[in-house]
VMD Tcl script that draws the C-alpha trace (Angstrom):
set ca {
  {129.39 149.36 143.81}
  {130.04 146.91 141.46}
  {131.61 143.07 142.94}
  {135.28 143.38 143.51}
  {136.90 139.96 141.64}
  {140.09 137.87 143.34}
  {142.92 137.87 141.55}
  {142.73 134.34 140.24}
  {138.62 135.03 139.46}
  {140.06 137.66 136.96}
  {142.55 135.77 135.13}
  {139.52 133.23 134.76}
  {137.54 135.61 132.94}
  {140.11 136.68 130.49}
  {140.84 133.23 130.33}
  {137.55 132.52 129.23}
  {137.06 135.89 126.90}
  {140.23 135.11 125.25}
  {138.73 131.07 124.56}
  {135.14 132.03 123.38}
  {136.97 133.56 120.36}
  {139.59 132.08 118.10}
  {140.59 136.10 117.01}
  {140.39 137.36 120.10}
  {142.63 140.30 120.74}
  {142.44 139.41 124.74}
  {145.64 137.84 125.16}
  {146.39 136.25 128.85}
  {149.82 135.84 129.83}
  {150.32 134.63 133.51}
  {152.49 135.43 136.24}
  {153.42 132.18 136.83}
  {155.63 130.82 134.68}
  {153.27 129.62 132.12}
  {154.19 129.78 127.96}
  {151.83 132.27 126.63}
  {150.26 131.59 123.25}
  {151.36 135.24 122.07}
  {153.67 137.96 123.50}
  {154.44 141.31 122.28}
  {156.27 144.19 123.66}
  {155.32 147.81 123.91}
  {158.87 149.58 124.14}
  {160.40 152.74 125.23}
  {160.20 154.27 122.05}
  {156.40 154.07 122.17}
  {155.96 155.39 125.50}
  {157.99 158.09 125.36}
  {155.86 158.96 122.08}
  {152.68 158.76 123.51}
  {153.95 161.32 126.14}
  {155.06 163.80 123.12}
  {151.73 163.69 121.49}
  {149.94 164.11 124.57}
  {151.79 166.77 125.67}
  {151.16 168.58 122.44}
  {147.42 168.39 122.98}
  {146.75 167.75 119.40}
  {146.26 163.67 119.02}
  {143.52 162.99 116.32}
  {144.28 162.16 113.31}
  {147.33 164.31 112.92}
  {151.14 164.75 111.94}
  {152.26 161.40 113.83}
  {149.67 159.12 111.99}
  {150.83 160.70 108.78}
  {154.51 159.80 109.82}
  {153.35 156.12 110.52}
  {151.41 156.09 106.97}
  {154.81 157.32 105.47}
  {156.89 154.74 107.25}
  {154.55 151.99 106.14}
  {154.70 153.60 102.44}
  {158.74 152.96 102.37}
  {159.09 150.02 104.36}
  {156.08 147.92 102.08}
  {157.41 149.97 98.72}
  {153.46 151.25 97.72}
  {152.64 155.22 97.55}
  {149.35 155.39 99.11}
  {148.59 154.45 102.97}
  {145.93 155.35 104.88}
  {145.00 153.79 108.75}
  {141.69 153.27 110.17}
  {140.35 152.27 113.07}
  {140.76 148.41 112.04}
  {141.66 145.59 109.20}
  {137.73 144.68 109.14}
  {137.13 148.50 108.30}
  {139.99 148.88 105.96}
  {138.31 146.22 104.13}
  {134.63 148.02 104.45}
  {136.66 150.84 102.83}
  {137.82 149.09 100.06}
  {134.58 147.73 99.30}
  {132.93 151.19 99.84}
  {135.48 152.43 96.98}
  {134.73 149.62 94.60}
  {130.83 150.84 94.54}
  {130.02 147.38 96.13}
  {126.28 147.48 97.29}
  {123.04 145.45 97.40}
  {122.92 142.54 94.85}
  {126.62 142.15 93.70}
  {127.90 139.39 94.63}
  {132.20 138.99 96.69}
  {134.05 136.16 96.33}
  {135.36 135.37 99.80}
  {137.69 132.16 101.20}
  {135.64 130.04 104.18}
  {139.00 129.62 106.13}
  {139.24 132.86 107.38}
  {138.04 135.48 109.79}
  {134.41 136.16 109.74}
  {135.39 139.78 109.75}
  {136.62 139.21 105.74}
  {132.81 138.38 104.73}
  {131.10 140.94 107.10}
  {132.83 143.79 104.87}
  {130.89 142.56 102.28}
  {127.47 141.69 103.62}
  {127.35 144.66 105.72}
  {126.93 146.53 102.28}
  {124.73 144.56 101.42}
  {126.47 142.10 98.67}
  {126.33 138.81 98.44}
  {128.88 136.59 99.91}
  {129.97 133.70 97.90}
  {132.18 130.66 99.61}
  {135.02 129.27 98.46}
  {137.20 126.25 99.86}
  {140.57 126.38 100.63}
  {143.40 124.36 99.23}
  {144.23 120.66 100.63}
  {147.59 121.57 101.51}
  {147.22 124.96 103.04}
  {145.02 127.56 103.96}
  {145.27 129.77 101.12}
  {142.08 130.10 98.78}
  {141.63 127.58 96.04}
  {141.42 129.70 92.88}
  {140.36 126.86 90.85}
  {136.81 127.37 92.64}
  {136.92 130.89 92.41}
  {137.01 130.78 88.39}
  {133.63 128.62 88.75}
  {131.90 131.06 91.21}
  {132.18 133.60 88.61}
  {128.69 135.05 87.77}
  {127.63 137.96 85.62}
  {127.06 139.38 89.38}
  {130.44 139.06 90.38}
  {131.99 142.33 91.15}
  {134.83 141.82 93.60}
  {137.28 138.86 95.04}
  {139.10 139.13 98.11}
  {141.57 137.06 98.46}
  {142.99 136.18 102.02}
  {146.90 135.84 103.09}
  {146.08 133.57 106.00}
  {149.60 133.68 108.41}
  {151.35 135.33 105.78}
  {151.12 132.68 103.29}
  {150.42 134.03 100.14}
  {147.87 133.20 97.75}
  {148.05 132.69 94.02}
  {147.91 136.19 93.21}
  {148.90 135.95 89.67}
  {145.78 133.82 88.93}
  {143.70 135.63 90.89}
  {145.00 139.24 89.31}
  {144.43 137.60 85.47}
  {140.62 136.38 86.16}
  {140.05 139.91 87.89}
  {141.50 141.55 84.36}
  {139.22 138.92 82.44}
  {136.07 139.57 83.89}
  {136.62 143.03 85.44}
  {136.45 142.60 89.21}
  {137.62 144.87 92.05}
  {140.48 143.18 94.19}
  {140.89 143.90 97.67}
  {143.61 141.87 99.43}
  {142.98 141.05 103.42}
  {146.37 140.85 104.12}
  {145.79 141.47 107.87}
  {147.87 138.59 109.33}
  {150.57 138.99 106.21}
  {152.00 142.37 107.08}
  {156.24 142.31 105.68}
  {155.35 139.21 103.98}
  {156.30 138.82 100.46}
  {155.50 136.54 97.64}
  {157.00 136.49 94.33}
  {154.94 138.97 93.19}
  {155.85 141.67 95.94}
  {154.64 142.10 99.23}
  {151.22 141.15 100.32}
  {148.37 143.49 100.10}
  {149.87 146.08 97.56}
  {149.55 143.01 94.74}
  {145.57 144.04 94.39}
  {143.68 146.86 93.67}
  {143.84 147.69 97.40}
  {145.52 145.88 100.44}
  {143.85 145.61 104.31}
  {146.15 145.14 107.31}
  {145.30 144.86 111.14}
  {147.24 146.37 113.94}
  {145.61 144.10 116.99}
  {147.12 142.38 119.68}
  {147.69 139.83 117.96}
  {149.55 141.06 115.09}
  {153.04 141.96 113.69}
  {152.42 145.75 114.08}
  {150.16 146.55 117.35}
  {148.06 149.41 118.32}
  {145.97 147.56 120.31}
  {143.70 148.17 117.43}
  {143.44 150.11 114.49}
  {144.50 148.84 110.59}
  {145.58 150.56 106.93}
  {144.35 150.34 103.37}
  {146.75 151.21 100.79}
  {147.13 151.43 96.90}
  {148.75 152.07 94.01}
  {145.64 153.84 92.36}
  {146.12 157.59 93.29}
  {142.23 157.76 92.11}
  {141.46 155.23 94.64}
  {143.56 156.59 97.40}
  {141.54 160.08 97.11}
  {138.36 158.37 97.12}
  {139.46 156.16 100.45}
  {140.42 159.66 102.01}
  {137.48 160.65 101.31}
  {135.94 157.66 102.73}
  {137.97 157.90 106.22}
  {136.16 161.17 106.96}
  {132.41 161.00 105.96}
  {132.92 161.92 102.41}
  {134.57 164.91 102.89}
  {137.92 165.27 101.24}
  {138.76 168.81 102.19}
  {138.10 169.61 105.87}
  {138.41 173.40 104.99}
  {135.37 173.48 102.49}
  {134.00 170.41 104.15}
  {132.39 169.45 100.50}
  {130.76 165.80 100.56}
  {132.10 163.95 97.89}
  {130.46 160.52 98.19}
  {129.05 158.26 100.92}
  {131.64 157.34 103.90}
  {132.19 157.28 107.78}
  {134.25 158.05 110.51}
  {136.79 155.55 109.96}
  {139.65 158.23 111.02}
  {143.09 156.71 113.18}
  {144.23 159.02 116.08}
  {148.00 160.28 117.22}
  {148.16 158.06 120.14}
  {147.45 154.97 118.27}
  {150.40 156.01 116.00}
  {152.61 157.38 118.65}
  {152.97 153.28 118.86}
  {152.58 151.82 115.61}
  {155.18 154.51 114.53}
  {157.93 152.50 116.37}
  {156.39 149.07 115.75}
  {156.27 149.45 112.25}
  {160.09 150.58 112.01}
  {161.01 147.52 113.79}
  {159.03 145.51 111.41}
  {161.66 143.35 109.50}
  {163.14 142.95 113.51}
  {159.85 141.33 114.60}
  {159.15 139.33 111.29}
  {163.02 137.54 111.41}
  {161.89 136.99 115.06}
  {158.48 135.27 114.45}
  {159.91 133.18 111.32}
  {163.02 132.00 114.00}
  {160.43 130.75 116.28}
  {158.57 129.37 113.16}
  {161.70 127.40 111.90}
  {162.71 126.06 115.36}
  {159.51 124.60 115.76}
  {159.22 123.17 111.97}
  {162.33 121.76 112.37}
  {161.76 120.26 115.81}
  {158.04 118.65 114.90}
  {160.00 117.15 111.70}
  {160.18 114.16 113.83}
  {157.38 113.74 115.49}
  {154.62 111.81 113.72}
  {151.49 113.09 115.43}
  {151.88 116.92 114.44}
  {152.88 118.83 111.45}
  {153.59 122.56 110.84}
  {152.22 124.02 107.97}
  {154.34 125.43 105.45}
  {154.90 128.71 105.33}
  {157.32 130.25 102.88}
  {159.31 131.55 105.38}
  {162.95 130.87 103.24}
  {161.35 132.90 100.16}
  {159.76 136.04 102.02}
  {157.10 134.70 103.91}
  {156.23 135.93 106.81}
  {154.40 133.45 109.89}
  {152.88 135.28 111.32}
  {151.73 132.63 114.22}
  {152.87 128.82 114.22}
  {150.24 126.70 112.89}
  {149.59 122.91 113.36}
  {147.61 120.20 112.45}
  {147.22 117.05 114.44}
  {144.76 114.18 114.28}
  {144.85 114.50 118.04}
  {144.71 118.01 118.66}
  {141.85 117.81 121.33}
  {143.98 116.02 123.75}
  {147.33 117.02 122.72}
  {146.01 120.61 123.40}
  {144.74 119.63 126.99}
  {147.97 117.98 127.77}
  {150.17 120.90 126.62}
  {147.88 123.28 129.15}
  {148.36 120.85 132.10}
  {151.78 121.54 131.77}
  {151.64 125.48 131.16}
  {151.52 125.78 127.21}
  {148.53 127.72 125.99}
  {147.58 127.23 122.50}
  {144.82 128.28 120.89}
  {142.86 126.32 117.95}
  {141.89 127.85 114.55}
  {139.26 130.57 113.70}
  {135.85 128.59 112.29}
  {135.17 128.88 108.91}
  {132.89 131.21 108.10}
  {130.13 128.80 107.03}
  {129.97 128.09 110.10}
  {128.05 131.29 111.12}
  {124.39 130.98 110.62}
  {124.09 133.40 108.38}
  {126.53 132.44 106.05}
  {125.47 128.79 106.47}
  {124.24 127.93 103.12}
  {124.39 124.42 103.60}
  {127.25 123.84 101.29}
  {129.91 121.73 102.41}
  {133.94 122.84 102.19}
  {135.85 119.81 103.01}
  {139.30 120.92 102.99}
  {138.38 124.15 105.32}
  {136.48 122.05 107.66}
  {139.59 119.12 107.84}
  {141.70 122.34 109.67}
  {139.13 123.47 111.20}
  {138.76 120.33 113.15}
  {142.37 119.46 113.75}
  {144.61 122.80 113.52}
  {145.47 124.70 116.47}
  {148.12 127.68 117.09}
  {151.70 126.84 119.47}
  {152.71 129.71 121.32}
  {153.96 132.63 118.67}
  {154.85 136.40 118.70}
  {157.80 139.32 117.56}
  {158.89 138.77 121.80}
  {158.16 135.63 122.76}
  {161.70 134.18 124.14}
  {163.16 130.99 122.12}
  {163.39 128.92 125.86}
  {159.83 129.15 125.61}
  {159.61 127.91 122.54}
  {161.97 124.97 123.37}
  {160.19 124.39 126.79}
  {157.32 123.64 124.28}
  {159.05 121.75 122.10}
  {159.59 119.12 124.45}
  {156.52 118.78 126.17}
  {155.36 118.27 122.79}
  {158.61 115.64 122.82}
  {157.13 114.08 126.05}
  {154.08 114.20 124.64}
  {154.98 111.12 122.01}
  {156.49 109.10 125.15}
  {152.75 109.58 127.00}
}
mol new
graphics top color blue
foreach p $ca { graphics top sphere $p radius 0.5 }
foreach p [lrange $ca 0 end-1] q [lrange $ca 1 end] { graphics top cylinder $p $q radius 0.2 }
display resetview
């Protein structure tokens, strides 16, 4: 029989699961009375859904997660949708459909989620670095237009908390020298820039549906397109090559990359209140921006949140993170610091250095966010962040 863990031994080990990992999808919230860094709701709606679709004894990939590609299809305005089992294999897919393979060579930011640069090296491409803007997150396109090599075949350009990147640029060098776009808009889901929204802008767009997202399944994702030649290729892709499950013909290489009923039974209801659970996360976003206006040690970065942004989490940068992050979890406020860049990982340590990725990467950290989390909590943060300045 395996060892029986106390109560407070278990909350220790998601505590420390959800701190070995900056994505995590573990997220602890605690009975008592601490501010979590995320919370999300799983409603009525969705349970009673779940039931249905169990009951029916049909839950693959089925009538509800066609219902769910639909909704996303009206709500983000773009005719093809298809979910998968996960953002990181909606991008594989995308890759996969723009022939990427051993020897081309993908375009990716640092400051992001390794997950962005796997897609690519797990086909076998090349993954080429890129810094990140001084100001923000977003990818410095500048640097992309000087990777550019008779190798290049795709870029993928990262909407880091819903902020969106230069998409114009990037869209006219893609035209210039023929490259394959596939957006990760995983954390930019109902954000918009002044293009449109994020991830139908490119040749294909990649959202997530974890924990810690605006739309949650637990886990699961979507690719969709404009390309109606693309979006029969991804189908095909979703199911091992086979397009038609009647003939059961194989088209072209692929997987089993298929989302099930259940999964949807939830993201069904989750996606329709979408533009609910975006105003909510860009309130908590402005109360805090406006709040940390006056304090000198911390700053919020921007997020476009007036315009059609969507922030997704609330993201600061202090000079003292380290111990302003230990005092704010003293007193009950979990936070969690950025992803690393992806240069970080061995293997994509090239020993090029990215200054401007590895400035947040040392001092930005994540206040406690989410579509539920309760505005008291967010004020209860905001002033031990005020007592903070008095320490």
């Amino acid at each position: 029989m395996g060892k029986v863990l106390s109560v407070k031994q278990t909350d220790r080990k998601i505590r420390q699961r959800e701190n070995s990992s900056g994505n995590s999808d573990s997220v602890f919230i605690s009975s008592g009375g601490e501010v979590p860094f995320w919370m999300t709701n799983i409603g009525e709606d969705e349970i009673a859904t779940v039931s249905e679709t169990l009951a029916k004894k049909s839950f693959s990939l089925g009538v509800v997660t066609a219902e769910m590609e639909a909704e996303i299809a009206q709500q983000l305005d773009v005719p093809y949708v298809l979910c998968t089992t996960s953002g990181s294999m909606a991008m594989l897919m995308g890759l996969m459909a723009a022939s990427i393979g051993s020897g081309d060579e993908v375009i990716v930011p640092t400051r992001t989620f390794v997950a962005t640069a796997h897609a690519a090296t797990i086909l076998g491409a090349k993954v080429v670095l890129v810094d990140c803007l001084s100001e923000n997150t977003s990818m410095d396109v500048n640097q992309v237009a000087e990777k550019i090599t008779s190798r290049t075949k795709a870029i993928m350009p990262v909407h880091l908390n819903g902020r969106a990147c230069d998409m114009t640029a990037i869209r006219a060098l893609a035209k210039e020298h023929r490259l394959a776009v596939i957006e990760d808009a995983c954390q930019g889901m109902f954000s918009r820039g002044p293009d449109g929204y994020l991830g139908t802008l490119g040749d294909c767009g990649c959202f997530s549906f974890g924990m810690v997202k605006l739309v949650s399944t637990g886990q699961g994702g979507a690719i969709v397109t404009r390309d109606k030649a693309l979006y029969d290729k991804l189908t095909a892709i979703r199911n091992h090559g086979v397009a038609d499950v009647v003939s059961h013909t194989y088209l072209m290489p692929g997987h089993n990359f298929k989302f099930n009923d259940i999964q949807a039974s939830i993201g069904l209801w989750q996606v329709r209140r979408g533009p609910e659970k975006a105003a909510h996360v860009n309130t908590v976003y402005k109360r805090y921006r406006d709040a940390v206006a006056k304090l000198p040690f911390l700053e919020i970065l921007p997020v476009d949140v007036d315009n059609g942004e969507v922030a997704l989490w609330v993201e600061a940068i202090s000079e003292e993170r380290d111990r302003l992050m230990d005092f704010l979890a003293a007193r009950g406020i979990q936070t969690r610091k950025f992803i690393p860049c992806v240069h970080t990982a061995p293997h994509f340590d090239s020993g090029e250095r990215f200054p401007n990725s590895e400035r947040f990467n040392r001092i930005g950290f994540n206040l406690p966010c989410g579509p539920d989390l309760p505005l008291e909590y967010v004020d209860k943060t905001i002033a031990v962040l005020a007592e903070y300045e008095q320490s």
